[in-house]
KOLMAR-661442 format. One line per field, with one value per residue (C-alpha): x, y, z; residue number from 1; chain. Coordinates in Angstrom, 3 decimals. Example, Ala and Ser with C-alpha at 12.3 -4.5 7.8 and 13.67 -1.06 7.14 Angstrom:
// KOLMAR-661442
x = [12.300_13.670] .
y = [-4.500_-1.060] .
z = [7.800_7.140] .
pos = [1_2] .
unit = [A_A] .
//
This chain:
// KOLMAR-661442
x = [99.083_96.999_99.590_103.739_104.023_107.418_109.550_112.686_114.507_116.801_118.645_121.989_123.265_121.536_124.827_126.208_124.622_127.757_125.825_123.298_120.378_118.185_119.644_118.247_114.620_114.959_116.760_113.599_110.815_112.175_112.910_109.277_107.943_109.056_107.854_104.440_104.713_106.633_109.464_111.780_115.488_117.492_119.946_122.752_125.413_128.978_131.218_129.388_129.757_128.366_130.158_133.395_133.518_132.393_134.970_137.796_136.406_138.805_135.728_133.815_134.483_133.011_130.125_129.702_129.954_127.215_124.853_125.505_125.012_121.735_119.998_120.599_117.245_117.321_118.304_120.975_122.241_124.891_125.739_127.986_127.332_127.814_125.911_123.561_119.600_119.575_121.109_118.283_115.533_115.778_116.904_113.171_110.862_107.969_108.261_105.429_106.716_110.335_110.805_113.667_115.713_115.726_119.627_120.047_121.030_118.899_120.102_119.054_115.587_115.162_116.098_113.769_111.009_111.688_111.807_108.325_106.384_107.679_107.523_104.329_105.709_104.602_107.490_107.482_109.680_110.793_112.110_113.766_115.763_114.614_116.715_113.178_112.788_116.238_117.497_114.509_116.190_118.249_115.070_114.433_116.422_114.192_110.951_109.023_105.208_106.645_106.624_103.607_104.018_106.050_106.703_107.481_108.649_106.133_103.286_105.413_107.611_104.381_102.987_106.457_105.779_102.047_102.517_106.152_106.331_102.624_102.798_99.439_99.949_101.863_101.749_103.324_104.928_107.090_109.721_109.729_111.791_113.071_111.530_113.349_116.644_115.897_114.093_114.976_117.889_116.589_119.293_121.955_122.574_122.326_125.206_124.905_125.803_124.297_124.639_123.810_124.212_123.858_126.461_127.859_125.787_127.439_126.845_122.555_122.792_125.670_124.237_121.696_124.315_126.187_123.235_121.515_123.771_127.527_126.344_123.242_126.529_128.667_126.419_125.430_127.835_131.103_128.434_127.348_129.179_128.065_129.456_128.863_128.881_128.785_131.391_132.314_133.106_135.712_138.896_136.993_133.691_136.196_137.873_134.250_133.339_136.377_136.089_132.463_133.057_131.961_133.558_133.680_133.384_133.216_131.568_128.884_127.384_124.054_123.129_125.321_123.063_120.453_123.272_124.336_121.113_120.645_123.882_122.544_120.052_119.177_119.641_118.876_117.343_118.481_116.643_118.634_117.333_115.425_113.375_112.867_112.252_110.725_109.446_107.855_106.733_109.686_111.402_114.181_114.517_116.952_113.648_112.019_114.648_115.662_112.009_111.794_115.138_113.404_115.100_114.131_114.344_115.145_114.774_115.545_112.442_110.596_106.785_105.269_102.472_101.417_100.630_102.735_103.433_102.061_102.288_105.034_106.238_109.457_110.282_110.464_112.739_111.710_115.099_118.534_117.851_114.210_116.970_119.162_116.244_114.468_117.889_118.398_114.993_115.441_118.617_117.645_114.473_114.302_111.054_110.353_112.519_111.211_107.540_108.503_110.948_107.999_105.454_107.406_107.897_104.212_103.842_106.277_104.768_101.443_101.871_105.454_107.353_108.400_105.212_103.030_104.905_104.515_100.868_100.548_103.045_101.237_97.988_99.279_100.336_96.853_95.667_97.806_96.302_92.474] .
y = [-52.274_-49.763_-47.977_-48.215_-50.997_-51.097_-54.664_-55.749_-58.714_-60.269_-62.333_-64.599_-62.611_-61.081_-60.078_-63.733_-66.239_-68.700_-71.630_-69.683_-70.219_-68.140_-65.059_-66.128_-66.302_-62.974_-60.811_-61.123_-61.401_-58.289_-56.252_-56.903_-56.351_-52.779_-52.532_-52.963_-49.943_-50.983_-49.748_-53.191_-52.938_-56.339_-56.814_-58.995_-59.673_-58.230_-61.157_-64.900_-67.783_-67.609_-64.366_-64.633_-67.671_-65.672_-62.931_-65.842_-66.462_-65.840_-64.035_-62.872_-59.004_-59.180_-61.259_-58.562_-55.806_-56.930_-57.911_-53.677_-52.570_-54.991_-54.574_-50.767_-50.930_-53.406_-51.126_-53.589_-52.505_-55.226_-55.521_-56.795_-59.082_-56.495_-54.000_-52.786_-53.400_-49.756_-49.385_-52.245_-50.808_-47.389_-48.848_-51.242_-48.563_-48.156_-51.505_-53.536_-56.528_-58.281_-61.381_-63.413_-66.465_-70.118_-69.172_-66.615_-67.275_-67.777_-64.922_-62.575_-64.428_-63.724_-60.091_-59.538_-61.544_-59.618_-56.121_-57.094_-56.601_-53.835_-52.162_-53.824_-55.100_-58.576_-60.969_-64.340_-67.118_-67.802_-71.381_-72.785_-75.791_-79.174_-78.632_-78.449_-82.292_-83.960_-82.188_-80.835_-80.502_-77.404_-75.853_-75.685_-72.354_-70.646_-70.884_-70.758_-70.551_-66.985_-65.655_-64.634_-67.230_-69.369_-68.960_-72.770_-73.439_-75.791_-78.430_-81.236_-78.207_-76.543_-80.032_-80.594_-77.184_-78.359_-81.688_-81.776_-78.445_-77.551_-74.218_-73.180_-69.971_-71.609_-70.328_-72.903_-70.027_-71.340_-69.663_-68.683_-66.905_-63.510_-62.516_-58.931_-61.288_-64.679_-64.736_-66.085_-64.505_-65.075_-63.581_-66.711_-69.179_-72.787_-74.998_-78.683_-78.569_-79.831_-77.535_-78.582_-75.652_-77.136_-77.748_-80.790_-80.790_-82.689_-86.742_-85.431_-86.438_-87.717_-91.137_-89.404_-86.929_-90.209_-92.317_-88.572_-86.743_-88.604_-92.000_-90.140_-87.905_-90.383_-92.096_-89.315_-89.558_-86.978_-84.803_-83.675_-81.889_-81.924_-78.720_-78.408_-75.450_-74.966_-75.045_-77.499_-80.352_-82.559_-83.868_-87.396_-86.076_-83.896_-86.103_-88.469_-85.959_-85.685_-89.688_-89.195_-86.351_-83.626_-80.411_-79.035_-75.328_-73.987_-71.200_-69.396_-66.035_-66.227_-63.443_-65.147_-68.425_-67.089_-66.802_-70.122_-71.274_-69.577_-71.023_-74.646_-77.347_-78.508_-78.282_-81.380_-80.896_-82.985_-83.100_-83.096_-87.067_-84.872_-83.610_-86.552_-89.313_-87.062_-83.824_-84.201_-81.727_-79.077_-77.927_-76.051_-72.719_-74.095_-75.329_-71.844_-69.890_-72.347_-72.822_-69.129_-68.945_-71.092_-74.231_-77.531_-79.420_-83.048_-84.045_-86.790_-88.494_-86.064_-86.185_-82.607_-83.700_-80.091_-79.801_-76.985_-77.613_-79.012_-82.590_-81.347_-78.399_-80.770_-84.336_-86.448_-89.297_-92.399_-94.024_-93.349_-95.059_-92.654_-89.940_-90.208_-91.415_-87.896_-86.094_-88.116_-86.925_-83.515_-82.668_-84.661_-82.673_-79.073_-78.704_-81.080_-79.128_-75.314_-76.531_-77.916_-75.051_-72.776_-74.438_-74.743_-70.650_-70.143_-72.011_-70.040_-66.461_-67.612_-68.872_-68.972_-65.363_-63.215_-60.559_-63.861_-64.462_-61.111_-60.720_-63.722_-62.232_-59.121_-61.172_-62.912_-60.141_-58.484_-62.194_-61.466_-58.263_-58.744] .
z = [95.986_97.438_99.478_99.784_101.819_103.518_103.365_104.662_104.255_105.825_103.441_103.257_100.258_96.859_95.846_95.719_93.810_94.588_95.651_96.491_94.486_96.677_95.878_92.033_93.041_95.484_93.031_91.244_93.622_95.363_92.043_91.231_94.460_93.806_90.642_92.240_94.800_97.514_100.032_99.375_101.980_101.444_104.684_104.527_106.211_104.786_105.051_104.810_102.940_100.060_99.367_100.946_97.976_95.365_96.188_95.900_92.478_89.102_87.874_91.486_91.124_87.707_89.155_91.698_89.532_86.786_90.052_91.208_87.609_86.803_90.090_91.032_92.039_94.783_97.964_99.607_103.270_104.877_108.289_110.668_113.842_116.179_114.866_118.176_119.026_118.974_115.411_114.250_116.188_113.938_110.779_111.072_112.226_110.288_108.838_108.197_106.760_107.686_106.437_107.358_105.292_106.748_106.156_109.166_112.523_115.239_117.419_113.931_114.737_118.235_118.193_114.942_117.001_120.201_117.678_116.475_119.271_120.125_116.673_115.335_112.021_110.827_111.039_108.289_108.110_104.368_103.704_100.371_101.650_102.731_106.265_107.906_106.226_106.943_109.927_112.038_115.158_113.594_113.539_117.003_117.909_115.476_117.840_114.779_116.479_117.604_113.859_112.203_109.737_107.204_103.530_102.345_98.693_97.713_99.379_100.640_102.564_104.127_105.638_107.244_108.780_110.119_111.091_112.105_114.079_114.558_113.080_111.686_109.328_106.457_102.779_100.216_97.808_94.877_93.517_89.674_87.129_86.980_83.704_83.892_83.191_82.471_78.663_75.359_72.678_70.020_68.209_69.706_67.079_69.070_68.853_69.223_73.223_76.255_79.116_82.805_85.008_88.315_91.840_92.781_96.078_98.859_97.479_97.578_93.549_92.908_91.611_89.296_87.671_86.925_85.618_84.013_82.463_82.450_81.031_78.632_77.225_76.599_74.005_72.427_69.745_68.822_66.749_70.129_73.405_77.151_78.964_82.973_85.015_89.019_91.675_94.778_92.223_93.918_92.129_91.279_89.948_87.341_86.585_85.947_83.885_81.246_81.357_79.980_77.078_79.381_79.744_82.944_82.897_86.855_88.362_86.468_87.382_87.470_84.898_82.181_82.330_79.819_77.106_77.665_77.327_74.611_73.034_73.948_72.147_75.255_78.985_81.998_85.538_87.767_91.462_94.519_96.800_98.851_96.280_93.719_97.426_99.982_99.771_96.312_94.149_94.748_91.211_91.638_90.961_87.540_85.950_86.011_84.900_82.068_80.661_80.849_78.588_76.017_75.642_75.830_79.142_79.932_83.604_85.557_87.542_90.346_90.897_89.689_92.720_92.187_88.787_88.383_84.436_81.819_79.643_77.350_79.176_79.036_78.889_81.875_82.000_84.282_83.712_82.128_78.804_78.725_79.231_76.282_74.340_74.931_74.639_70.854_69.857_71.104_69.358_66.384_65.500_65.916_64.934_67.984_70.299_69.417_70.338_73.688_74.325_73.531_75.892_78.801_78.010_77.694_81.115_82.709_81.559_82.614_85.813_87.666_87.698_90.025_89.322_90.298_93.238_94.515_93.820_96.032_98.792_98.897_99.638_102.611_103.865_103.809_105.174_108.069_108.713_107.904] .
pos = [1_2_3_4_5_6_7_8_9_10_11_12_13_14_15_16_17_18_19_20_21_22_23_24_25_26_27_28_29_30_31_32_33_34_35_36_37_38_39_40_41_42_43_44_45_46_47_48_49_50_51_52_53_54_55_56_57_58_59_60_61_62_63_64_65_66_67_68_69_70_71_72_73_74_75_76_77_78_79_80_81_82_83_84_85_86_87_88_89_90_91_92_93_94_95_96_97_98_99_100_101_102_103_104_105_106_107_108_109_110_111_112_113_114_115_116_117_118_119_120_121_122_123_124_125_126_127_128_129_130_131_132_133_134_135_136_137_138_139_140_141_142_143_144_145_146_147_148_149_150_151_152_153_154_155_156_157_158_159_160_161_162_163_164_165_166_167_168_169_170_171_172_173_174_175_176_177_178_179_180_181_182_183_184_185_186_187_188_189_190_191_192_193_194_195_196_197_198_199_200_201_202_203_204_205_206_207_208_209_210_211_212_213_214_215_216_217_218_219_220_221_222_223_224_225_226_227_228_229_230_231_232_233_234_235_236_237_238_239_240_241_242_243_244_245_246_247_248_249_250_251_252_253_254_255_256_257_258_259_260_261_262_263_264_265_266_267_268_269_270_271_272_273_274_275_276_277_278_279_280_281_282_283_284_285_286_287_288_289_290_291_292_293_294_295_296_297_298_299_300_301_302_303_304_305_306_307_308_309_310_311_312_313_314_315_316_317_318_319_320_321_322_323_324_325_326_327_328_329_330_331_332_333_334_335_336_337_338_339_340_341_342_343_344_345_346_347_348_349_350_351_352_353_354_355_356_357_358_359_360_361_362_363_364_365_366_367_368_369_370] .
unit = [A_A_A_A_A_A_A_A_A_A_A_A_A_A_A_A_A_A_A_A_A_A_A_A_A_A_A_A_A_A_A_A_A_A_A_A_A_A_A_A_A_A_A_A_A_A_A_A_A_A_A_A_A_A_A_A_A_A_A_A_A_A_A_A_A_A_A_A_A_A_A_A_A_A_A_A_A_A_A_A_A_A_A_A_A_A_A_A_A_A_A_A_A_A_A_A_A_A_A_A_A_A_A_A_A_A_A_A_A_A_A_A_A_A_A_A_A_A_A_A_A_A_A_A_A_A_A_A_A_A_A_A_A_A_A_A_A_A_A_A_A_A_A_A_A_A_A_A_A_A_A_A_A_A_A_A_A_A_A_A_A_A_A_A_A_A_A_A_A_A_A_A_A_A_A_A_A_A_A_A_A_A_A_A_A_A_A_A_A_A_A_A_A_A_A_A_A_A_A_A_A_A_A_A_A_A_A_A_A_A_A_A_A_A_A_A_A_A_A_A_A_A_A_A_A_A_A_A_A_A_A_A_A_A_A_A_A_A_A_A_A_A_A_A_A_A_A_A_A_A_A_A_A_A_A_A_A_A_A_A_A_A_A_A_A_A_A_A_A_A_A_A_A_A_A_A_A_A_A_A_A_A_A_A_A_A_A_A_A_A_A_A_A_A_A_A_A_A_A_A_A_A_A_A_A_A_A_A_A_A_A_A_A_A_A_A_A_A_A_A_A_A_A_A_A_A_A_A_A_A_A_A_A_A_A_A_A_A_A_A_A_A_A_A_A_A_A_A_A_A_A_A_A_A_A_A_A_A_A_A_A_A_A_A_A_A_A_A_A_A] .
//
């Protein structure tokens, strides 16, 4: 950057990553966004969802705590719904970039828009759900031809945005991993575990964790453990789960997944309907950070229609056989697994971090202004 460009954004949390997987991606992109010169405020809301859940957590303070102690960096100002015009008006002045999450109210998006041209600042969208996809009329509070633009987390996302809702400006930007805290440990001794960090998420895959990663573990034999972390699991799917050999371990913060990787032989990606049926092409942000970690990755079937990795970044399985067949040979041969683990890392450093993401952010914003 040539000068100290100021940023804010207007998040659902950082502080919470309880499913939340945005705050993963933002921690990093805004960390590194400051790194490369500029003026980065995170607003969130006190109370909200994500962390009113965290906070009811066995382990939430401590979740909270190592979030304040890791990213003392990140300047992170909540607020509360009736904070005033007046009160926003000051806090944004001299802004040039806000950017607001898809997961915001609408009445946050009207006062920002309203703010905007009045203050001058350049106001983006910033999508990372497929909400735009499979429920568009939710969008239409947002009056999205009134921003600047939209940030959309990969190809299939940004068409929905032109064709769908007409808007014209429309960046596909990926997100990627947090390098700062998502690497290999080199100094973790692997045991012979198969971890799936990943949520139950509301019946969208709850027909592929069966097929994926319950039946796959099952016949792996007794020399080999499954071990699932995430949260919103209902009764049944636990108690699928200890049917199948796995172990069902709960909430994980964040910032403790690279040691469990790290612990692990292998680890499973499992798409979310949307993803794998419609809007093609979308990883989730669990692929980035656990290729970045350095283990080997098995994934259930999604088209990479972007050519975001490469053949042998990690093994895709067309069908749940393929999937215990490439889990066999991957915790069978080590030699096998350390070469795939390292060039899914090698993909990862070269193309999909956080520094990448906010090179290409600082672009569009000098687009905007050209």
């Amino acid at each position: 950057m040539q000068r100290r460009l100021r940023i804010s954004y207007f998040a659902h949390s950082v502080r919470s990553d309880w499913n939340n997987g945005n705050a993963h991606f933002l921690r990093g992109l805004l960390r590194a966004l400051r790194c490369k010169g500029a003026d980065v405020t995170v607003y969130e809301p006190e109370s909200g969802w994500s962390i009113d859940n965290l906070r009811a957590e066995e382990n939430g303070a401590r979740a909270l705590n190592r979030f304040t102690e890791t990213f003392s960096d990140l300047d992170v100002q909540t607020y509360s719904a009736d904070d005033s015009r007046e009160s926003w008006r000051e806090r944004l002045r001299g802004t040039e970039l806000v950017i607001l999450h898809e997961w915001n109210s609408s009445v946050l998006a009207r006062m920002l828009m309203e703010l905007s041209d009045e203050l001058g600042y350049k106001l983006l969208f910033h999508d990372t759900h497929h909400r735009a996809s499979s429920s568009p009329e939710s969008f239409a509070k947002f009056r999205l031809k009134d921003f600047d633009g939209v940030l959309a987390f990969g190809k299939a996302l940004e068409m929905v945005y032109r064709k769908r809702f007409g808007i014209r400006k429309v960046w596909t930007f990926h997100e990627a991993a947090d390098t700062t805290t998502f690497h290999p440990l080199p100094e973790a001794s692997r045991d012979p575990v198969v971890v799936w960090i990943g949520n139950w998420g509301d019946g969208e895959r709850s027909r592929e964790i069966n097929d994926y990663l319950l039946e796959p573990a099952k016949q792996l034999g007794p020399e080999f453990r499954t071990r699932v972390y995430g949260v919103r699991y209902p009764p049944d799917a636990i108690e699928a789960l200890g049917t199948h050999r796995v172990a069902y371990a709960g909430y994980l913060p964040n910032l403790d997944a690279p040691r469990v990787y790290a612990g692990a032989r292998l680890t499973v990606h499992i798409p979310r309907q949307q993803y794998s049926q419609v809007m093609t092409g979308i990883p989730t942000i669990r692929v980035f950070e656990a290729l970045a970690c350095g283990i080997p990755l098995v994934s259930a079937p999604w088209s990479d229609a972007e050519q975001l990795f490469r053949k042998g970044d990690f093994a895709m399985a067309q069908s749940p056989i393929q999937m215990l067949q490439a889990m066999q040979r991957l915790l069978r041969d080590p030699v096998m697994a350390q070469e795939q683990a390292a060039c899914g890392l090698e993909t990862v450093l070269a193309r999909h971090t956080c520094n990448h993401r906010a090179e290409q952010l600082t672009q569009i914003y000098e687009e905007l202004c050209a």
